[in-house]
N, C-alpha and C positions, 0 to 999 in steps of 0.2 A: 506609535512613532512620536517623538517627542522634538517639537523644532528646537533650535537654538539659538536663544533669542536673546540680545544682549542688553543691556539699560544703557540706557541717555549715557547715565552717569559714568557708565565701564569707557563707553566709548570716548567721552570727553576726557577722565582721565590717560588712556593711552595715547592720544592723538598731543593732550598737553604735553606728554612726558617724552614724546617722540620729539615736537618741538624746541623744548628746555636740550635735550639729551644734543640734539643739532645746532644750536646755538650754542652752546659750551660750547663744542666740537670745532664750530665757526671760530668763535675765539679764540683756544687754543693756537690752530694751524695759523691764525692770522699773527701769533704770539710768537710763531717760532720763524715765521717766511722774511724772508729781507725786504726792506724796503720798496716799493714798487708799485705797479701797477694790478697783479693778483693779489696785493697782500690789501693792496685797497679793496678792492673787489669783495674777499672775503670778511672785512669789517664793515662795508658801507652795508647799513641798514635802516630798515624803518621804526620811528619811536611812533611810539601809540601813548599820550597822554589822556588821563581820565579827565582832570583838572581841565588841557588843552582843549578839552572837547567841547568843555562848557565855554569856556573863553577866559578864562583866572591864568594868569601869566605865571604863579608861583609855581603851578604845580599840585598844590592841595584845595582841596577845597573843605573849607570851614566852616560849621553848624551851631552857631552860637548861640544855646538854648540858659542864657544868663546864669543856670545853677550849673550846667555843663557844656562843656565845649568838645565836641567831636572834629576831628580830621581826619580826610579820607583822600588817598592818593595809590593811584596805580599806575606803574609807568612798566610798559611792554616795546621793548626791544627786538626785534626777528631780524635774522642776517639770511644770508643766501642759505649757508648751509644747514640753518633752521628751519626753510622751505624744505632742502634736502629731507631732514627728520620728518618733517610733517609728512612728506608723502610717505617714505621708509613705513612709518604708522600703519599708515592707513593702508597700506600694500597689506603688510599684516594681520592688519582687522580683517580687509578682506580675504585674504588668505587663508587663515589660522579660523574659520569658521567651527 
C-alpha cells in the first residue's frame, strides 16, 4: 500500500496559486462594484513589504558590493477575497488527497 505523500513544494505552490487566483478575483469584483462601502471592503488589504520589514522606507533594499550592485524587493498584497482562495486551496489539498 503506497501513502500519498505530497512535498513541501506541491503544497506551497497550490496554496500560492489559490492565493494569487483570489486576489485577482478580489480585484476584479472590487473593479466592477460601485462605489461604497463593499467595494471597499473587497479592496482593503494588507501589504507585506520585504524592504518595510527591514526598516528601508524605499521599498528595495540594496547590496552594494562596489563591482556589483544587487536589489531585492518583494511586495505582497492579500485582499479578503484572497483569504477566500487560500482557504478554497487548502480545502482541496485536503480534499483531493
Amino acid at each position: 500500500m503506497q501513502l500519498n505523500k505530497r512535498s513541501l513544494g506541491f503544497i506551497f505552490i497550490v496554496l500560492f496559486s489559490g492565493t494569487i487566483v483570489g486576489s485577482v478575483l478580489g480585484e476584479l469584483i472590487g473593479w466592477i462594484m460601485p462605489e461604497g462601502v463593499v467595494k471597499q471592503f473587497f479592496l482593503m488589504g494588507v501589504h507585506i513589504d520585504l524592504a518595510g520589514l527591514a526598516g528601508i522606507e524605499s521599498g528595495v533594499i540594496v547590496l552594494n558590493l562596489i563591482v556589483l550592485t544587487l536589489k531585492f524587493g518583494l511586495t505582497i498584497k492579500l485582499n479578503f477575497i484572497g483569504l477566500v482562495g487560500l482557504s478554497a486551496a487548502y480545502y482541496f489539498l485536503r480534499f483531493f488527497r
